[in-house]
C-alpha atoms as one frame of an Amber mdcrd trajectory, in Angstrom:
protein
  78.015 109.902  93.128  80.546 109.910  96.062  80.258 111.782  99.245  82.275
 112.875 102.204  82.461 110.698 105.219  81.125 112.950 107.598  78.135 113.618
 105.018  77.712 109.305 105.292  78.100 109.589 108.766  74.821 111.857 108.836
  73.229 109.702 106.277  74.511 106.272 108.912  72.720 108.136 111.681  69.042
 108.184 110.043  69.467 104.752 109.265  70.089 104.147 112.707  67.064 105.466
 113.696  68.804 108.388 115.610  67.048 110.728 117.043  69.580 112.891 119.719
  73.516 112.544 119.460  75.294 114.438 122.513  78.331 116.235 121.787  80.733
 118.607 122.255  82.601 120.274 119.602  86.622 120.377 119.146  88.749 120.624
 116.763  88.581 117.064 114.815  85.343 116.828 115.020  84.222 120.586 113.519
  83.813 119.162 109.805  81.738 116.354 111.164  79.401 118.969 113.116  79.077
 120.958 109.853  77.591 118.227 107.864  75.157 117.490 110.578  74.217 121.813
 110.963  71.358 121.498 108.185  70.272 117.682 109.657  66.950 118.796 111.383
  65.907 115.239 112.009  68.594 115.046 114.628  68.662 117.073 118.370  72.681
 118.044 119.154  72.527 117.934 122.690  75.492 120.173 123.742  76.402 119.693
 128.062  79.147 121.392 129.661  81.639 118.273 130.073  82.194 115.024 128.281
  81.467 113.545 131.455  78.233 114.734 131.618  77.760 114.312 128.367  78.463
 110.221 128.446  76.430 109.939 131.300  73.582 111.826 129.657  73.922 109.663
 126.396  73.637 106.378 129.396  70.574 108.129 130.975  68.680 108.318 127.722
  69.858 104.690 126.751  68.420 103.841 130.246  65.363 105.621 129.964  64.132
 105.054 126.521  65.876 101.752 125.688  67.664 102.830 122.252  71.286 103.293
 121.582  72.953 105.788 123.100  74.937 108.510 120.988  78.276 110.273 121.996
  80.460 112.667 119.900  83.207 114.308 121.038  86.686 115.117 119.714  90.096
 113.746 120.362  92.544 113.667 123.319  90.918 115.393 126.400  87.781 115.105
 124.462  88.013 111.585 124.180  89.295 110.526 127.555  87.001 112.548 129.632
  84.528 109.573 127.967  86.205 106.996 130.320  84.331 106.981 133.011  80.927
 106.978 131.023  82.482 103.894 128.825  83.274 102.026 131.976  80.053 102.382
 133.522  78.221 102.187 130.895  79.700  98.626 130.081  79.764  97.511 133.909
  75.858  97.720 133.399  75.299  96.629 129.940  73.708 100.165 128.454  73.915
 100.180 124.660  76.205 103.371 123.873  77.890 104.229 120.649  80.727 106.514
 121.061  82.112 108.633 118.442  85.611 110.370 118.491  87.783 112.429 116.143
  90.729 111.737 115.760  94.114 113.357 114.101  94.751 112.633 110.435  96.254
 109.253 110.056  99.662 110.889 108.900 100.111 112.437 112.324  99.252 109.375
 114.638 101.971 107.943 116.501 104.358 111.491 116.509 102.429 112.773 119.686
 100.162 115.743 117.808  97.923 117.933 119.419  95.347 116.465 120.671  96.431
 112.929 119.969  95.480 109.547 122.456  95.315 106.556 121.562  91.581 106.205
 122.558  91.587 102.609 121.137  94.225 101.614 123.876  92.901 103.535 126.475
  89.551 101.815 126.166  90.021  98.418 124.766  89.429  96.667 127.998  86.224
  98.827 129.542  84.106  98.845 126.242  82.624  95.942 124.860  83.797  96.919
 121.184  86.435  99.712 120.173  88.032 100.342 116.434  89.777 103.269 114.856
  88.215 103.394 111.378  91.266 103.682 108.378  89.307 102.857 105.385  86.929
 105.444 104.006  85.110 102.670 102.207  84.619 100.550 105.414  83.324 103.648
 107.231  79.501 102.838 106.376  80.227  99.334 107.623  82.107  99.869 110.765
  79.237 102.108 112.180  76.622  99.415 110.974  78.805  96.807 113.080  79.070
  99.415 115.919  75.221  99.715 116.401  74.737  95.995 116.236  77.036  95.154
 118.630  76.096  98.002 121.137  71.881  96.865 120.858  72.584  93.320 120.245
  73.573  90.411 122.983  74.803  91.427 125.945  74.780  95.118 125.024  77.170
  97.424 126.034  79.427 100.689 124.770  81.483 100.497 121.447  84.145 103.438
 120.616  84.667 104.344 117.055  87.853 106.418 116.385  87.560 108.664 113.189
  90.862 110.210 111.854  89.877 113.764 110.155  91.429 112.653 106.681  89.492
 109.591 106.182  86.010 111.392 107.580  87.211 114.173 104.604  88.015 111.532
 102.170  85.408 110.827  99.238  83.688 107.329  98.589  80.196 105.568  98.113
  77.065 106.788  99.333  75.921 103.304 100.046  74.825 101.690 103.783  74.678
  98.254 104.402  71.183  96.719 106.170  73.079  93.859 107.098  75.196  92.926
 109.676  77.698  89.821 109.407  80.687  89.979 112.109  82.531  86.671 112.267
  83.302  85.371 115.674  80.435  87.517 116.671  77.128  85.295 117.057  75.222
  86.395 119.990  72.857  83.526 121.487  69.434  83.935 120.229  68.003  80.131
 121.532  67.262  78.637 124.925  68.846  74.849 124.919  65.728  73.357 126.174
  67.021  70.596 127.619  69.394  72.657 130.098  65.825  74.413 130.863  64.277
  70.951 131.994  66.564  70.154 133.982  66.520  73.456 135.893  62.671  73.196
 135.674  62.756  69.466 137.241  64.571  71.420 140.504  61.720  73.812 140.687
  59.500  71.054 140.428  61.564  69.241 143.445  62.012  72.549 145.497  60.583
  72.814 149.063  62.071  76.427 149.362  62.820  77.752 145.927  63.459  81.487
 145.476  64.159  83.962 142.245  67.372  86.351 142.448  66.664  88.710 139.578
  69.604  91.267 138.492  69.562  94.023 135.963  69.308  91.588 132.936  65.580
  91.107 133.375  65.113  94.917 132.983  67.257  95.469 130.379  65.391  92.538
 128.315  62.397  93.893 129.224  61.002  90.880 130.939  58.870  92.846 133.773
  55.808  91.371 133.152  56.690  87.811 132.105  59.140  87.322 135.254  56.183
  88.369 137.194  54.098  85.896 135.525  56.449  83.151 136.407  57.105  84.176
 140.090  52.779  84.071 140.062  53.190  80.241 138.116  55.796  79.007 140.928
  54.528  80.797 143.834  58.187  81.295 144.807  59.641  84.819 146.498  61.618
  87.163 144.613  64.608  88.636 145.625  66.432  91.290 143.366  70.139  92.820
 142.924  70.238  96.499 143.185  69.995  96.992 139.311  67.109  94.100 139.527
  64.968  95.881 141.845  61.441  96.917 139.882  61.850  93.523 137.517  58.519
  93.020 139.344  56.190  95.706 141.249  57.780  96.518 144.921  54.549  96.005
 146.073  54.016  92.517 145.118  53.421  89.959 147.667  56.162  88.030 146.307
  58.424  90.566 145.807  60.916  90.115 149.595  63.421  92.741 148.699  67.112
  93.466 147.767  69.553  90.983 148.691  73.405  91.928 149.632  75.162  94.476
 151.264  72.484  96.693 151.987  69.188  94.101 151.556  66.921  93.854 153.734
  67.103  91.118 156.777  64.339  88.959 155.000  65.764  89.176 151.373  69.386
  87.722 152.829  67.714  85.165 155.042  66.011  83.787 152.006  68.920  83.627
 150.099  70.705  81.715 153.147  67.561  79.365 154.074  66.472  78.340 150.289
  66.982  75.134 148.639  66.920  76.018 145.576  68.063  79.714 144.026  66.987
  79.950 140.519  69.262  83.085 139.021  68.263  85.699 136.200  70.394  87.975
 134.813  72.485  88.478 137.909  76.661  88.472 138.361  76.752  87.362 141.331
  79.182  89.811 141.833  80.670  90.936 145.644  78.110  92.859 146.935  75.366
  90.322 146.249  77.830  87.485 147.672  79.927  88.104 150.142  82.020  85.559
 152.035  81.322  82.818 148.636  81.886  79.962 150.792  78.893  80.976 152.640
  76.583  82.549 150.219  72.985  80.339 149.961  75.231  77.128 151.875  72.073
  74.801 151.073  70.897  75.611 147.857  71.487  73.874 144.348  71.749  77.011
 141.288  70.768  77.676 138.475  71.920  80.930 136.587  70.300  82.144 133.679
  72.709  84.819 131.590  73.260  86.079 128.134  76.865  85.939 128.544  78.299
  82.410 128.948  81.710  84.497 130.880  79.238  85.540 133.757  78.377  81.999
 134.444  80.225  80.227 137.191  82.958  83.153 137.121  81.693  84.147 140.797
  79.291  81.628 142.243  79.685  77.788 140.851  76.647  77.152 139.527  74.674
  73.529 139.268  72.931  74.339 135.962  74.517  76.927 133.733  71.167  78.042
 130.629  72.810  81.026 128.277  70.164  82.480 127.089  68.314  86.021 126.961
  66.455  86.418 130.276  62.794  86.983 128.162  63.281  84.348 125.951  64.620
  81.788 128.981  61.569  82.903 131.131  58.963  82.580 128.316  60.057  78.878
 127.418  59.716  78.641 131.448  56.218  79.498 131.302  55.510  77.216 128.264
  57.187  73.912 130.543  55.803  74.569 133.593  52.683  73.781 135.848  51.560
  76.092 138.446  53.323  75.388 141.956  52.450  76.579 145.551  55.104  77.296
 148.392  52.893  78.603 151.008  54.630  77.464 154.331  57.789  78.875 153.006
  56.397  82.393 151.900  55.043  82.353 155.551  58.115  81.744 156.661  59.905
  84.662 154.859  56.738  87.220 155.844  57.800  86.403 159.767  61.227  86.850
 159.117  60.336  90.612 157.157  57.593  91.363 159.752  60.289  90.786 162.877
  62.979  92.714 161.266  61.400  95.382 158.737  63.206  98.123 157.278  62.642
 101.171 158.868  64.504 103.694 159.828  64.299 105.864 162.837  65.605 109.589
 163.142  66.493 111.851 166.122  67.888 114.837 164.108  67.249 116.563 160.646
  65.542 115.231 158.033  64.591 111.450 157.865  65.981 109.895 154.238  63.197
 106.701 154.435  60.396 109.730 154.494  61.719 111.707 151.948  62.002 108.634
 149.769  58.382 107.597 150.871  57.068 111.512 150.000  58.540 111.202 146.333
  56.424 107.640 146.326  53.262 109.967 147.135  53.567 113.013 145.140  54.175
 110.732 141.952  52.060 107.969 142.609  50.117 108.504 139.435  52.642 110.018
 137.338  54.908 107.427 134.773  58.470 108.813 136.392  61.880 107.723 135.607
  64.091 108.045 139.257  67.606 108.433 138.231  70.415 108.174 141.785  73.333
 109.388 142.103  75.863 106.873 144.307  76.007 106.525 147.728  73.950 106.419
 150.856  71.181 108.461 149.201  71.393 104.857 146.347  70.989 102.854 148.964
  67.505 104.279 150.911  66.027 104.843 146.947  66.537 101.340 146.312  65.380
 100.444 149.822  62.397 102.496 149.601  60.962 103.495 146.021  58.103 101.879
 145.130  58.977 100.575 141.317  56.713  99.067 138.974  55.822  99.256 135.025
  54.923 103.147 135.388  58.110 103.833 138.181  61.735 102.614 137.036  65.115
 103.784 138.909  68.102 104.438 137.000  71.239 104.220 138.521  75.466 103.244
 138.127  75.301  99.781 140.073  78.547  98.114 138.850  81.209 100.877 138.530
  79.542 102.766 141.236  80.235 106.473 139.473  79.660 109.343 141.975  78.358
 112.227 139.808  75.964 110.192 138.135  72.783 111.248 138.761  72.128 114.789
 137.472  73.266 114.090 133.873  71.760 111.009 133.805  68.738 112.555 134.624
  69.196 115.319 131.901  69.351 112.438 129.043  66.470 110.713 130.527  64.806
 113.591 130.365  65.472 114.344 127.126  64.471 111.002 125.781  61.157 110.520
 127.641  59.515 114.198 127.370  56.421 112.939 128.563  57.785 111.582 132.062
  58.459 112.985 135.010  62.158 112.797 136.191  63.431 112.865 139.331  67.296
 112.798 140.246  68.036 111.729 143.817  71.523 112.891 144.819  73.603 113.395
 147.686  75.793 116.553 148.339  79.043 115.141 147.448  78.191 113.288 144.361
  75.786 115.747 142.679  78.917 118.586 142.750  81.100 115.932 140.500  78.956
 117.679 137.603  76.562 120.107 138.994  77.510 122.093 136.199  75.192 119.942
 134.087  72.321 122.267 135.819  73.363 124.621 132.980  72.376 122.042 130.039
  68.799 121.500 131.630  67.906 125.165 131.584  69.424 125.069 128.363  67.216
 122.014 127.404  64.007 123.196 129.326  63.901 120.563 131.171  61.521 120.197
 134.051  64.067 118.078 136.585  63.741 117.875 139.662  66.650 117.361 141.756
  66.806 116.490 145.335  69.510 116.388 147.410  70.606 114.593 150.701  72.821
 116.934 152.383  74.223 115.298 155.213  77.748 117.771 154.909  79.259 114.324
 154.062  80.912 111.807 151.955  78.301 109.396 153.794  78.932 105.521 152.777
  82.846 106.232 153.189  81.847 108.064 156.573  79.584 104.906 157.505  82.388
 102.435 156.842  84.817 104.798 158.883  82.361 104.906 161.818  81.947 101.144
 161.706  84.970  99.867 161.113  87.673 102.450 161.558  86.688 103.476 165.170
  85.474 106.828 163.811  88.978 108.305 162.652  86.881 110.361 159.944  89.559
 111.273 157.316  88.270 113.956 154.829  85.303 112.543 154.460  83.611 116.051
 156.031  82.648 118.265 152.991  82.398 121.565 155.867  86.715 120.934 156.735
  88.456 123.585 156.049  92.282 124.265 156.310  91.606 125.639 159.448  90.207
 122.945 161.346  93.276 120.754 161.522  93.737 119.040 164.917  90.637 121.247
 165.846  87.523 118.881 164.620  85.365 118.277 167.980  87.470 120.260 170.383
  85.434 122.235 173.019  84.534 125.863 171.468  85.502 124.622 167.958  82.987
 125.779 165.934  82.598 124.193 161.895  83.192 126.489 159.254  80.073 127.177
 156.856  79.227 124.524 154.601  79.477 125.498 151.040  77.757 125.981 148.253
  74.594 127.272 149.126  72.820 125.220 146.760  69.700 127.667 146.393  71.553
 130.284 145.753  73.458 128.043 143.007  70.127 126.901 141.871  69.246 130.905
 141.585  73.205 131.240 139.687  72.118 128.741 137.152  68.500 131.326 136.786
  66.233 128.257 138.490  64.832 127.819 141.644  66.269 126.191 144.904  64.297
 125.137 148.038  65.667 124.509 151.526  63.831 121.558 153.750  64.789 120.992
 157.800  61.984 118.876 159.193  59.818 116.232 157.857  56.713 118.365 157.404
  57.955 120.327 155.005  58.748 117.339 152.081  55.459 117.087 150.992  54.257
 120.620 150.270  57.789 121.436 149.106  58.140 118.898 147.162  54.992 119.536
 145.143  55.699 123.150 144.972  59.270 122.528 143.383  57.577 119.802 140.769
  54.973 122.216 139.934  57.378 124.934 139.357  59.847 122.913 137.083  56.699
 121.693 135.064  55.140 125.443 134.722  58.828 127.308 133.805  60.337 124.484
 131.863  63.567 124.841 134.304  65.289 122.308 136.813  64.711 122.834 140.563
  66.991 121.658 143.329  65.539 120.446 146.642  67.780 120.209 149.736  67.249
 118.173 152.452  68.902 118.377 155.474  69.902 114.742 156.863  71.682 114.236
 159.933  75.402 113.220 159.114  75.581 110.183 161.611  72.530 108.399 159.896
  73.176 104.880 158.679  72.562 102.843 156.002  71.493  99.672 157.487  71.340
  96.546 157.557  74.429  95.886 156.858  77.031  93.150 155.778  80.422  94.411
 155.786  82.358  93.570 152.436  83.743  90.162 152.533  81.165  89.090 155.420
  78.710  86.583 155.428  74.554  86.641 155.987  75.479  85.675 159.618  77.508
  88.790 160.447  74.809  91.240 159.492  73.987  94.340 161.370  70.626  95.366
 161.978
């Protein structure tokens, strides 16, 4: 018996294990969405942009830890998935990416519809190939799903020309996967692993810096087992934060850009800084020459390119961060560091984070209110980028139950809602909470129109500060406040007018209730403090009761700061407190 392709490509989907496959229809995709009409074993998840849609599929990957599944058709389709595939990949979310394509007969004589998706992606995916062979259709997707989970994961694109998806073949799906040149690292070389452990044994002031590859390997609870074992302080990337509970006594913060004072000075005082799953990229490093001046490394990563790229490292160990930190545990002999964890606690105790507020609506209380009201719920955080990112990172309290999802390589603006909508989506029985900013959640506010679709309880708050804030801070600090359109209230009008005596701003716009009210939901409007809590509550309860999305706004005051601080390029001794 033979069979379509797109009537294997539903039958390649079960096999998967898929569950939900967002897409948007076109036209070389429309016989593919026809086989899959009667396929009631699979949820089509349909948003209002490809944009959304990719960073849906990355919010469910995120959330629920499966691959993430994209369909969309060709040219405008397909390249409105850039963004998604870049940050997707950036952060190492497992994503498989479907497009149509035009028959094979047309490529190259600029059809409608027609982009060369494979070229326009080949260097921000971590796998991409146009499928040409109906027979080697089963096996490309097989290959596509193993290299997307398996490794260092990350998005692959598979391009499907309408003829070939049309054409007739076997029925057959391999269960095995055998890619030559393709051999992800499954061991730990053990002696590479004694010789980092003989430099935790030889430590006086040994510290942890954890990045997103602990979470994504699942490691929470051994990590923290081994930061217990060595009595050593952890200190965390942005994507790292929550590898072990923010409220741990070892647990010193994030270090970088925006880390705390305690978390840098660590980093700059230790002797040893034993690395997991981190890049070492820019924002964790600064000025290289001066990053951690006294310590010996060792870097732990499942890619052998990450190691030494950035930071030259003393002991390089490829290996998967749960499988490195188990055969840890196994070697090891419990260690105390007590003098130097004193140290660190004076160091956080003089120089705490905390932020102080004169006007508006203080972002480190609003952060600390969402802590409260879902204390005892399991709740995925999903951020958008920007200041907003930077106090949720600061300030959520993270642990097995409370995980934050966020774009912390590619730093996508317009991130957070439809993240938020696939997390949703794949984790029913959570609460969800997007944290946005005014600027970033109108890149695709429009995604407010799949969760009512969806029924999806989100609820969305919103720092509006009237500002594009983290470009604003950087033009306060370092541009001696020559604010160019970075104001989200400037209109035409206010050319050579902005702080003149009399001037008075223009109205800021949208109204974001009465957008919440367009979209058939509910919008509340906070202005003090007092009001988070109740608000807050109200706005949960009502998204959980109606099955709709809510949008909270807060009012923050447009000169408030991120801080500390390390300008870009700067070292731990130019930080601003």
């Amino acid at each position: 018996m033979k069979v379509s392709g797109n009537d294997l490509f539903v039958t390649a989907m079960k096999k998967e294990g898929v569950d939900t496959i967002f897409a948007y229809p076109g036209g070389m995709v429309v016989n593919l969405l026809d086989a899959l009409h009667d396929c009631h074993g699979i949820d089509l998840v349909l948003p209002r942009h490809e944009q959304g849609l990719i960073h849906a599929a990355d919010g469910y990957a995120r959330a629920t830890g499966k691959v993430g599944v994209c369909l969309v058709t060709s040219g405008p389709g397909a390249t409105n998935l850039v963004t998604g595939i870049a940050t997707a990949n950036y952060d190492s979310i497992p994503l498989v990416c479907f497009t149509g394509q035009v028959p094979e007969h047309l490529i190259g004589n600029d059809a409608f519809q027609e982009v060369d998706i494979i070229g326009v992606t080949r260097n921000i995916a971590k796998f991409v190939i146009m499928v040409r062979d109906r027979e080697m259709l089963a096996q490309r997707i097989k290959e596509a799903f193993y290299i997307a989970r398996s490794g260092k994961p990350g998005p692959v694109l598979v391009d499907l020309p309408t003829d070939v998806m049309a054409e007739l073949g076997s029925t057959s799906y391999p269960t095995e996967v055998n890619i030559r040149g393709y051999k992800p690292n499954k061991g730990v070389h053990v002696g590479q692993l004694k010789k980092a452990i003989t430099l935790l044994e030889e430590a006086k002031k040994p510290m942890f810096l954890i990045g997103g590859g602990v979470n994504l390997a699942h490691a929470q609870r051994e990590m923290t087992k081994l930061a217990e074992k060595i009595d050593a302080p952890v200190i965390t990337t942005v994507m790292g934060r929550g590898a072990i509970s923010t409220e741990h006594p070892l647990y010193i913060g994030n270090i970088g850009m925006h880390g705390s004072y305690a978390a840098n000075k660590t980093a700059d005082e230790c002797d040893l800084m034993f690395s997991i799953g981190c890049r070492f990229n820019d924002r964790v490093t600064g000025e290289i020459k001066k990053f951690a001046p006294n310590a010996k490394i060792v870097h732990i990563d499942i890619e052998s390119a990450a190691i030494s790229r950035n930071v030259t490292v003393d002991i390089p160990i490829v290996a998967d961060a749960k499988a490195a930190i188990l055969k840890i545990l196994e070697h090891t002999e419990p260690m105390e560091h007590k003098e130097w964890l004193d140290e660190i606690q004076g160091w956080d105790k003089e120089y705490p984070l905390q932020m102080e507020v004169k006007d508006g609506v203080n972002p480190q209380r609003i952060i600390e209110t969402l802590n409260e009201v879902y204390a005892d719920r399991d709740t995925v955080f999903t951020s958008d980028v920007g200041q907003h990112q930077m106090w949720a990172s600061q300030y959520l309290k993270l642990d097995a139950t409370h995980r934050l999802v966020q774009s912390g390589g590619l730093g996508t603006m317009g991130f957070g809602l439809p993240s938020a909508v696939g997390a949703q989506i794949g984790c029913p029985e959570k609460s969800i909470v997007s944290i946005s900013g005014d600027g970033g959640f109108q890149m695709n506010m429009q995604e407010l129109a799949t969760a009512v679709c969806q029924e999806l309880p989100l609820v969305n708050i919103v720092f509006n500060n009237n500002r594009l804030g983290m470009v604003r801070q950087m033009q306060e600090l370092f541009f001696k406040k020559r604010y160019t359109i970075t104001c989200l209230r400037y209109h035409k009008s206010c050319k050579g007018k902005c702080g003149t005596p009399g001037w008075v701003c223009p109205e800021y716009v949208p109204d974001f209730v009465k957008m919440a009210e367009a979209y058939g939901t509910k919008g509340y409007f906070v202005t003090e403090d007092e009001q988070l809590r109740d608000t807050i509550l109200e706005a949960r309860d009502y998204a959980e009761k109606n099955k709709k999305p809510v949008i909270v706004e807060c009012m923050v005051a447009p000169d408030e700061l991120v801080m500390p601080m390390i300008k870009g390029g700067a070292s731990f001794e130019d930080i601003m407190l």
